[in-house]
C-alpha positions, 0 to 999 in steps of 0.5 A, a space after each residue: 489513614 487519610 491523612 497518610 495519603 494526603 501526605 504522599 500524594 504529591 510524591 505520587 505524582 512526582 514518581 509517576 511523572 518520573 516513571 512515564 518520562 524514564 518509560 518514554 526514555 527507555 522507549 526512544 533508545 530500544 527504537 521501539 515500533 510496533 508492527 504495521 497492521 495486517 489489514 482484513 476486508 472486514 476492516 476496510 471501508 465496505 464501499 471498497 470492498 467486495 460483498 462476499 469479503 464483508 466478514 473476513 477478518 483474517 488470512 486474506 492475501 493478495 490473489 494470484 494474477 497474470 498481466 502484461 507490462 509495458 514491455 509485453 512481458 506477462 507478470 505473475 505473483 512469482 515476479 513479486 515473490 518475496 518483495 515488498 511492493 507498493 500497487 496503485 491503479 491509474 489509466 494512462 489518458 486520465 487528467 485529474 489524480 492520476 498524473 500526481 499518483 504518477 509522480 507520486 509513484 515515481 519519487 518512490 522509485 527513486 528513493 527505492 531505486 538501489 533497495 531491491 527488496 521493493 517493486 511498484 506495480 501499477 494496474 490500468 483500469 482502462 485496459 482496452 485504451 492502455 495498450 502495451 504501447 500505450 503503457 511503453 510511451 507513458 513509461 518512458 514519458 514518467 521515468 518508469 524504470 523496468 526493473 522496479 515498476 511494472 505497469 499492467 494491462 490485461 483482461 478487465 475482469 481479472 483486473 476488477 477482481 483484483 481490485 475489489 477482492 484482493 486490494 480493495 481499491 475501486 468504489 463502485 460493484 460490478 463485473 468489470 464491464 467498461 464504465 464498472 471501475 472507478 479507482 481511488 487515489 489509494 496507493 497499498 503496501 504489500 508485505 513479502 506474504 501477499 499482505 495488505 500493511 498499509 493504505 496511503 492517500 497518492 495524491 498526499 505527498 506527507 502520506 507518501 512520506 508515512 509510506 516510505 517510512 512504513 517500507 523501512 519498519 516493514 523491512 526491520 520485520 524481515 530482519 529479526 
């Protein structure tokens, strides 16, 4: 009996190797993917994420919001309903990541500009300093188009809320009193159900690439 396998072990290799490659074949030609992840609190860095979510683990979604953009306009989830949408949070007056985020967000809008499945919105996390005129002049400084992109201002509270128990985007705890909000360079990628698919470094221009690419496997989602 030994000396049976001995004498097919080679041929056993062969045909796995030939299997793994025609597997791999067949792979590349059906343009296989697998789904982006649906990302629950339970499994995002704790720093970020808000005591109370520690254990989530399913159906968490992006909560409902009401801001005001650059041009006064007050912008709710309805603004976003049934788009794809990339959020990040910035202030206006920052020197360091923020203006690479900035034009980070901007080659997005770009290569998004005639997809109208995809919205960016940006949440200022200094709200006192970013004014609607203040976000109108960096809007229109950055190439904001109105249509596509929406940078926030508001109510601090519900802007720390947002960030810490809807996207999970800012490192420190607190209750969004003036100097509680440290945002991250993180850019999200919200899918059409209020659902975080992705996390994306703005200040890398290879994970915006990742980025862009994700937005094209989220839409073949929404094409089945």
């Amino acid at each position: 009996m030994l000396s049976f396998f001995k004498a097919y072990r080679y041929f056993a290799i062969v045909f796995a190797i030939i299997s793994m490659v025609i597997i791999a074949i067949i792979y590349n030609i059906l343009d296989v993917e697998k789904p982006l992840p649906i990302y629950q609190p339970a499994q995002v860095d704790q720093e970020l994420v808000d005591s109370t979510l520690y254990d989530v683990r399913k159906y968490h979604k992006i909560a409902d919001f009401s801001l005001i953009n650059q041009n006064g306009k007050t912008i709710t989830q309805a603004d976003y309903k049934d788009k794809i949408y990339v959020a990040d949070f910035f202030f206006t007056t920052c020197q360091t990541i923020c203006p690479i985020m900035t034009d980070h967000m901007a080659k997005i809008q770009k290569a998004t500009i005639n997809d109208d499945d995809v919205m960016l919105l940006s949440h200022s996390v200094t709200p006192q300093i970013d004014t609607v005129a203040q976000l109108k002049r960096y809007a229109l400084k950055k190439g904001v188009n109105d249509t596509k992109w929406n940078l926030v201002t508001g109510d601090k509270k519900q802007i720390y809320e947002l960030a810490r128990k809807s996207y999970m985007a800012v490192k420190t705890v607190g209750n969004g009193d003036e100097y509680d909000m440290i945002h991250t360079e993180n850019f999200m990628l919200i899918d059409k159900k209020k659902q975080i698919r992705g996390y994306y470094d703005g200040t890398d221009p290879e994970a915006i690439e990742q980025l862009l690419s994700d937005i094209k496997t989220l839409k073949k989602e929404y094409k089945k």
